[in-house]
C-alpha positions, 0 to 999 in steps of 0.5 A: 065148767071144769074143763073152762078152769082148765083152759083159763088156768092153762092161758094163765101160766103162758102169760106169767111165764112170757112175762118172766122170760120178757118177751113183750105181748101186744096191747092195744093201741092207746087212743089219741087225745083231741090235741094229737087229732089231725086238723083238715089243714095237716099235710099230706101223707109222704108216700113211701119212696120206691125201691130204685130200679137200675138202670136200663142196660144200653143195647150196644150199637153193632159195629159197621161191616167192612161191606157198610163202611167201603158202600157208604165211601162211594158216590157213583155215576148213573147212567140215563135218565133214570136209575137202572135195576143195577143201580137201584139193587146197589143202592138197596144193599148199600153198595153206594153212598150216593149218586152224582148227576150231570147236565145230560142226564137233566131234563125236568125237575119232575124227571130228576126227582122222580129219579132221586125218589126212586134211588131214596126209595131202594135206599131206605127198602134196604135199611141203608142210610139215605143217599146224597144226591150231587150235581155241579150249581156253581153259576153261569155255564156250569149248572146242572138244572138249567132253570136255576139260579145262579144264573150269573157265573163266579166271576160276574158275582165276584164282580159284583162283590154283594155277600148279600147277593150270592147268599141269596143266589146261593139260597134260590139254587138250594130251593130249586136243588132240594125241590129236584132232590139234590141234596149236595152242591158241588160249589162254590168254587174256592180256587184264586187264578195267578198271574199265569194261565188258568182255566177256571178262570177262563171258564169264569168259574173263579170269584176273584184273584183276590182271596180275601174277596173269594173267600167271603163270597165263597162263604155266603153262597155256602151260606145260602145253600145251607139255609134250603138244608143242601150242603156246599162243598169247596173246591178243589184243595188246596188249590186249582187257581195256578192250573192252565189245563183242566184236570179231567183231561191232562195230569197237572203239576202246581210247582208254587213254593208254600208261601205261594200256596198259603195264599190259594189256601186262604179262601178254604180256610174261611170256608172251613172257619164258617162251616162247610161241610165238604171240601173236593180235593184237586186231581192235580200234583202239589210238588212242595207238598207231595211230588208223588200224589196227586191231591185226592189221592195224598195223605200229606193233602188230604190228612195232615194238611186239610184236617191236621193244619187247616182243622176241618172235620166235615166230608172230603171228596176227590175230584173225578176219577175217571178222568183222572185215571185215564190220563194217567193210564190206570184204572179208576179203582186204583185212585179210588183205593189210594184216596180211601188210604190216603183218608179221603172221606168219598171217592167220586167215581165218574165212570160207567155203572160196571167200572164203579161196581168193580171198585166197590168190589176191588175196596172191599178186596182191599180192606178185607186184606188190611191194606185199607186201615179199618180205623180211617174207614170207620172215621169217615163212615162216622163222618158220612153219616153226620153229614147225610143226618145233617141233611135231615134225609 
């Protein structure tokens, strides 16, 4: 009894004496009346909103090697029927960006894409991009895949002037490319023949001598061709109308004052203005434009005129190179290193397997030295591979 006097009297001092200190004490919680009781219908409880998380720190995408950018400008030559070891360890380690294949090599759909396959294969065993796949479509005697259209040549559908009909044409030749694997078509042909000697108009490879009309068409055969997810290229820039021999085999000069030359630049302008996404640059010389240079190897061409002036931003392309070189009396490498100077996107290199190894060899010497700018590698790399992304490979 004495000692529960003692713990009561004891609470009861720490009670008076937190009360004049004013340090509050806990009470009970008053009971609600029926008014503040929630109904059945009351809003539902807000819940307490989370503590914000920052934000996921972006992991940055590493910059492309000097080996990936200088692989990804190289469209090569298989030899055969079907790619070689060589070829595919290339492919493999990104050596090259793509493949280009001519009529000899075609002998059924079948073969082709099992060839095209076998390259995407390597391609993608090696954590590269895919490949593009070339072959020249452009009508009438100059068709890769025999069996496809346009059976008619430029110049019969130049003639017949429907847009509608080359559109059609060009989307029947899209069908059969993309079934083959081919997922990049070397036309239309862009060129306006003059009123002097011209071999693509002699070999019925030209629309019109109209460029208004070469334009349109032009244009809707590239059309065609995009709707079957293959990508056009017009050719040859600026301009190989005015040329009386073929390229591949003579080194050709075009002494047409500008003027002149704006008419032969009117059909690329109209290719450019609907979307194409390549453009070949002529193995010929532009005397007004650049005495020195040949086009696909002339940054006054190839940089300042095609994309400064006319606009484009898509993938440019040299013509071939071995050709070229070889009437020239230099080595395919060389023109293959001057066009990537000269901010040429792709260098087309129509040699033998060894010779287009060595310029990946003497491209990669180039830019590990400085001569070649990283920047314009970089630029066409980012270009490249918008097309090949484009084309859903």
């Amino acid at each position: 009894m004495a000692l529960g006097l003692l713990v009561f009297a004891i609470g009861l001092a720490v009670f008076v004496a937190s009360r004049l200190a004013g340090v509050p004490t806990a009470s009970p919680a008053p009971v609600a009346s029926e008014a503040a009781l929630p109904s059945t219908q009351s809003s539902p409880a807000v819940a307490p909103s989370p503590t914000a998380s920052p934000p996921p720190t972006p992991t940055p995408t590493p910059a492309p090697t000097l080996e990936q950018l200088v692989g990804q400008k190289l469209i090569v030559r298989m030899e055969g029927t079907a790619p070689s070891e060589a070829l595919l360890g290339r492919a493999q380690r990104g050596e090259i960006g793509g493949v280009i294949l001519f009529r000899f090599q075609v002998k059924s759909e079948k073969q082709v894409r099992a060839a095209t396959e076998a390259l995407q294969a390597a391609a993608k065993a090696g954590g590269q991009p895919p490949l593009l796949i070339l072959i020249d479509q452009e009508g009438g005697g100059i068709r890769g895949l025999s069996w496809a259209q346009p059976v008619a040549s430029a110049t019969r559908m130049g003639r017949r002037n429907h847009e509608d009909e080359v559109r059609s044409l060009g989307a029947a030749a899209g069908k059969a490319l993309a079934a083959a694997g081919v997922n990049v078509d070397l036309a239309p042909v862009a060129d306006v023949p003059g009123d002097r000697p011209s071999f693509m108009r002699d070999t019925l490879r030209t629309f019109s001598s109209d460029p208004e009309t070469t334009g349109r068409l032009a244009a809707a055969f590239a059309e065609g061709l995009a709707s079957q997810h293959v990508a056009a290229t017009a050719k040859h820039f600026p301009g190989l109308g005015r040329v009386a021999r073929n390229t591949d085999r003579y080194a050709e000069t075009v002494k047409a004052s500008r003027s002149a030359l704006d008419r032969d630049l009117a059909p690329f302008r109209t290719a450019i203005a609907a979307g194409i996404p390549l453009v070949m640059l002529s193995n010929a010389t532009y005397t007004v434009l650049d005495p020195d240079n040949a086009a696909g190897w002339s940054r006054a061409i190839a940089t300042d005129l095609l994309r400064g002036e006319l606009g484009f931003t898509g993938v440019s392309i040299t013509d071939g190179l071995a050709g070229a070189a070889k009437t020239r009396g230099v080595s395919e490498s060389s023109l293959a290193a001057h066009a990537a100077r000269a901010g040429v996107d792709l260098v087309l290199l129509t040699g033998l397997e060894d010779a287009s190894a060595r310029a990946y060899d003497a491209l990669l010497e180039r830019a590990q030295s400085g001569w070649l700018d990283r920047a314009d590698l970089e630029a066409s790399y980012e270009r490249i591979l918008a097309l090949k992304a484009s084309l859903g490979g």
